[in-house]
GULO-288748 format. One record per residue (C-alpha): z, x, y; residue number from 1; residue in one letter. Coordinates in pm, 1 decimal, padded with zeros to 6 digits, m for minus. Layout:
BEGIN
        pz        px        py  pos  code
         Z         X         Y  NUM     A
...
! end
This chain:
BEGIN
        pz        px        py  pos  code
  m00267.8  m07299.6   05165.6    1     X
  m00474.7  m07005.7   05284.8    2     X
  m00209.9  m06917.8   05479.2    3     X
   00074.1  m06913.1   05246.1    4     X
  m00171.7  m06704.7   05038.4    5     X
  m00206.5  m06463.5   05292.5    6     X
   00115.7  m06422.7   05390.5    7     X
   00218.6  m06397.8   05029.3    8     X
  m00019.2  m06124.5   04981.9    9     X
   00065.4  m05960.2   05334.8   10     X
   00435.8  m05957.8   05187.8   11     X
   00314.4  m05801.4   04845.4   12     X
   00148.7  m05540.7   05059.8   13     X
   00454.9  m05457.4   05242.7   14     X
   00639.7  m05417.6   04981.1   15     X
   00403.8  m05229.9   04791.5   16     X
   00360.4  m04985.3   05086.0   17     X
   00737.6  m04968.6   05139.1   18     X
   00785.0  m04849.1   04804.9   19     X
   00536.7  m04609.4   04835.1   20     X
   00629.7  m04464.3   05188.3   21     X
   00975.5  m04417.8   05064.5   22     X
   01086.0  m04069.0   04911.7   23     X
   01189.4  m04033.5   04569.2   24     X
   01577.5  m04132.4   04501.8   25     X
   01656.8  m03787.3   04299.9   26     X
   01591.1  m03642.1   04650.6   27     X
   01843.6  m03838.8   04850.1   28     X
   02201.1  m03727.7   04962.9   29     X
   02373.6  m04020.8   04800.3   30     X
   02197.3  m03950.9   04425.7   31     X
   02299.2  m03547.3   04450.0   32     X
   02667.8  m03714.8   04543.4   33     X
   02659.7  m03915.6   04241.7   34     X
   02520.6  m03677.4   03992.7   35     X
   02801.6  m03454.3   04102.9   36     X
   03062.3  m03701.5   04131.2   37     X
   02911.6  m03753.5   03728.7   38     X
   02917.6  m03378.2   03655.1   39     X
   03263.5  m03380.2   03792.2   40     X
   03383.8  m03721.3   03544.4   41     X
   03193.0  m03541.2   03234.7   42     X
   03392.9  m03218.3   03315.9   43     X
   03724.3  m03411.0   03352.4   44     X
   03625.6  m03591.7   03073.6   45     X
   03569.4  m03293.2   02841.7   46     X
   03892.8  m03144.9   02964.5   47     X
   04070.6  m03447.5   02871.9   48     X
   03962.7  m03474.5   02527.8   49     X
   04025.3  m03103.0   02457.0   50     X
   04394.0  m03190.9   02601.1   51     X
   04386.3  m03472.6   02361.0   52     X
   04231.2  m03228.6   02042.1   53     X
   04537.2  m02999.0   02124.4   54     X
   04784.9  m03275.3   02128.6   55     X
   04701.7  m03413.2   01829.8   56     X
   04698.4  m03044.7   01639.6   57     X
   05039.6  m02985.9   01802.0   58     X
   05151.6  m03357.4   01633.9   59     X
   04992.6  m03260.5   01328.8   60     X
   05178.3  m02902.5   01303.4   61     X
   05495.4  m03130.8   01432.7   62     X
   05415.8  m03339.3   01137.2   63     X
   05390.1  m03070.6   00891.4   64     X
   05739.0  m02864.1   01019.9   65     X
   05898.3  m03266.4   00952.6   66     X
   05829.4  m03205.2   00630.3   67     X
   05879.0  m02870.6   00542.7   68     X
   06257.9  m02927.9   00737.3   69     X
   06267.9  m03304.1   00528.3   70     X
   06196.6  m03088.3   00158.7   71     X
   06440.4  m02796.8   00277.0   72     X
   06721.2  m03061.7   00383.4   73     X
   06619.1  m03238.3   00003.7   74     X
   06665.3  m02891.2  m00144.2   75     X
   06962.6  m02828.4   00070.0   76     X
   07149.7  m03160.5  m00020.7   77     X
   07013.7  m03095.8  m00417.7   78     X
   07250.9  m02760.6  m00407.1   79     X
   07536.8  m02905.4  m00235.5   80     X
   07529.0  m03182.2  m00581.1   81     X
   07461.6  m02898.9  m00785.5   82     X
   07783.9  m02708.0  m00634.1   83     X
   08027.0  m03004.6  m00631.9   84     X
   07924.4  m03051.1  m01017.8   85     X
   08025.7  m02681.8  m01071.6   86     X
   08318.5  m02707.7  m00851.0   87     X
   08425.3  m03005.9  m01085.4   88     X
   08353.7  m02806.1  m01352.2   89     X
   08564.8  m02503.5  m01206.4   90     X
   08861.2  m02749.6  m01115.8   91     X
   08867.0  m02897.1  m01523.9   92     X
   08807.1  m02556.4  m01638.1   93     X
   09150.8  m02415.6  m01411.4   94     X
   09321.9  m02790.3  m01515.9   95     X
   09233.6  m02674.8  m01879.8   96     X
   09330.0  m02304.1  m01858.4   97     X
   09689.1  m02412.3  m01635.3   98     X
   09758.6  m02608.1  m01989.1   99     X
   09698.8  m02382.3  m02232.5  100     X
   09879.9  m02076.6  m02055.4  101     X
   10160.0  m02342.7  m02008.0  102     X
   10163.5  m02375.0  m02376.9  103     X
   10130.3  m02046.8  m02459.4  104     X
   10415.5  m01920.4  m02248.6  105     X
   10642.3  m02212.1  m02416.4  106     X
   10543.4  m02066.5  m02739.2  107     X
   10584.3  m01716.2  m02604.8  108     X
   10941.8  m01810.3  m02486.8  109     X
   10999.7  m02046.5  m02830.8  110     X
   10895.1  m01662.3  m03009.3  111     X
   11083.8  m01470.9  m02796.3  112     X
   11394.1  m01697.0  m02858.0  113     X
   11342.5  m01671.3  m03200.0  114     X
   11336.2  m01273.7  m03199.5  115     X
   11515.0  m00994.9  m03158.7  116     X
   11442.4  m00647.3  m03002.2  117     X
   11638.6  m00341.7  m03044.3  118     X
   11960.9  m00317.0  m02874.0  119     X
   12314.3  m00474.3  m02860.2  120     X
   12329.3  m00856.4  m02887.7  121     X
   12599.9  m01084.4  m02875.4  122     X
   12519.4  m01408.8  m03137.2  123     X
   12550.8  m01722.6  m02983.3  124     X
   12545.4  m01593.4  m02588.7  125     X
   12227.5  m01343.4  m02614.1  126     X
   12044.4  m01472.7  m02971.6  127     X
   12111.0  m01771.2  m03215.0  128     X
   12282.6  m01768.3  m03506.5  129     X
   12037.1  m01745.0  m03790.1  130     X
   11849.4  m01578.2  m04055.7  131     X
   11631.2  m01283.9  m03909.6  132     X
   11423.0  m01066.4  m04107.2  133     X
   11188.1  m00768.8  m03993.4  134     X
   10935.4  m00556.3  m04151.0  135     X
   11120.6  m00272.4  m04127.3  136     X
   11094.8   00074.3  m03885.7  137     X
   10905.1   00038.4  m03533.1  138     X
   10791.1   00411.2  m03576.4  139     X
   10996.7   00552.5  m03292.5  140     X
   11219.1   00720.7  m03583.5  141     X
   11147.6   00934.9  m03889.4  142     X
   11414.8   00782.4  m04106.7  143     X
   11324.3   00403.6  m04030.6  144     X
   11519.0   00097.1  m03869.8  145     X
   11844.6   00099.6  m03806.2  146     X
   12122.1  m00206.0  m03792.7  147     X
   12452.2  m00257.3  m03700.7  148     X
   12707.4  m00518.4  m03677.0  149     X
   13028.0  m00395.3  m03400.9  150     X
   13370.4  m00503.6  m03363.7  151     X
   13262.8  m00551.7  m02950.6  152     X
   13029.0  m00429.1  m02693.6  153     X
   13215.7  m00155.6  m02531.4  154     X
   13196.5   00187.0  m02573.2  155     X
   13487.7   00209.8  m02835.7  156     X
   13355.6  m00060.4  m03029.5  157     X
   13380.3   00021.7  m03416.5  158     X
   13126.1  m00019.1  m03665.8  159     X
   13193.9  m00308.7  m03858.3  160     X
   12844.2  m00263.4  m04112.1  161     X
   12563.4  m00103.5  m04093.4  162     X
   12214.4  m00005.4  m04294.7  163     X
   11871.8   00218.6  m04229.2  164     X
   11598.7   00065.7  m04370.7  165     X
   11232.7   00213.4  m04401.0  166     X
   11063.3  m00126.8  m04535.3  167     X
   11115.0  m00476.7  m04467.2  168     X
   11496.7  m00623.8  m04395.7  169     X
   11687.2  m00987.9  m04390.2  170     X
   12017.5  m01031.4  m04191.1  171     X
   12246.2  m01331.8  m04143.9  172     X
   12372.4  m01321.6  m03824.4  173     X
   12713.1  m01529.7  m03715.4  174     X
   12809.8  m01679.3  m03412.9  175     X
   13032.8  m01454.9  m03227.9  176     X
   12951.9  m01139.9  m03409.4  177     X
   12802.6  m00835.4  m03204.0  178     X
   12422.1  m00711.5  m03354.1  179     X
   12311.7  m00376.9  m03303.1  180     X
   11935.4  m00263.6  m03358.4  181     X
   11770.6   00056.4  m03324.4  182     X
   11417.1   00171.0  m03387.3  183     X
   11350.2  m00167.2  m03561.1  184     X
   11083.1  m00404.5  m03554.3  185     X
   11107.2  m00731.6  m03402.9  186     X
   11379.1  m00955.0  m03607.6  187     X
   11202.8  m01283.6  m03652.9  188     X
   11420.6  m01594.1  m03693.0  189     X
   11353.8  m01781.9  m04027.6  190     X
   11336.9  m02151.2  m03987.5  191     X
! end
């Protein structure tokens, strides 16, 4: 047992004097090549996650552009509802505005078929028959508005009757007969 003892301590002892004969690690070639193989990984590393920071500001500006382009698209299609309303609007508006000149230029046509102007007209082929009246001179002559009925429209046509009035005038006019009017107002058509 004295032995085992004494090699047991003989092994302590070489151990303990192998640990003590041998230099420092931080001095050896292999823990310089790992502390710079570390220095290299905590460089790369640092790199990396500033590559990282810049990507994710990059997705966050992405992000923010999406949305700006997403409200200006939302704006965008809000206008083109706004505009088709209006162009509805426009189209009712023209619909609307086709129907009333439509009326008003059968009513115009209904008035001017139911007047007469100055000049020669032949009853039945250039006016109606009828009874026309008028409010008398147009202005165009001092001594008021003339009428005429002729015996024809050519230039030897006699006069068959005639009358200048300054104030307002009624006429029955004929079918066939030939109606002369100067410096008159407009004969309107009674009934």
């Amino acid at each position: 047992m004295l032995q085992a003892v004494a090699a047991a301590a003989l092994i302590a002892l070489g151990v303990v004097g192998g640990v003590a004969l041998r230099p420092p690690v931080e001095s050896s070639s292999e823990y310089a090549a790992l502390g710079a193989e570390l220095a290299a990984a905590t460089s790369e590393s640092s790199r990396q996650a500033d590559t990282i920071a810049g990507y994710v500001r990059q997705e966050s500006a992405m992000k923010a552009r999406e949305a700006a382009a997403a409200a200006k698209e939302n704006g965008f299609a809000q206008r083109e509802q706004e505009a088709a309303k209006r162009e509805q609007d426009v189209t009712k508006k023209e619909a609307d505005l086709t129907a009333r000149e439509k009326a008003f230029e059968e009513r115009q046509t209904k008035v001017a078929q139911s007047q007469i102007t100055d000049g020669l007209h032949v009853v039945g082929k250039d006016v109606q028959p009828g009874v026309y009246s008028t409010t008398g001179g147009s202005g165009r002559n001092p001594l008021g508005c003339y009428y005429a009925w002729m015996s024809g429209t050519g230039s030897d046509a006699e006069i068959v009757d005639n009358n200048i009035v300054k104030g307002p005038a009624t006429v029955t006019l004929r079918d066939g007969e030939v109606f002369e009017s100067s410096s008159c107002a407009p004969w309107t058509k009674q009934g």
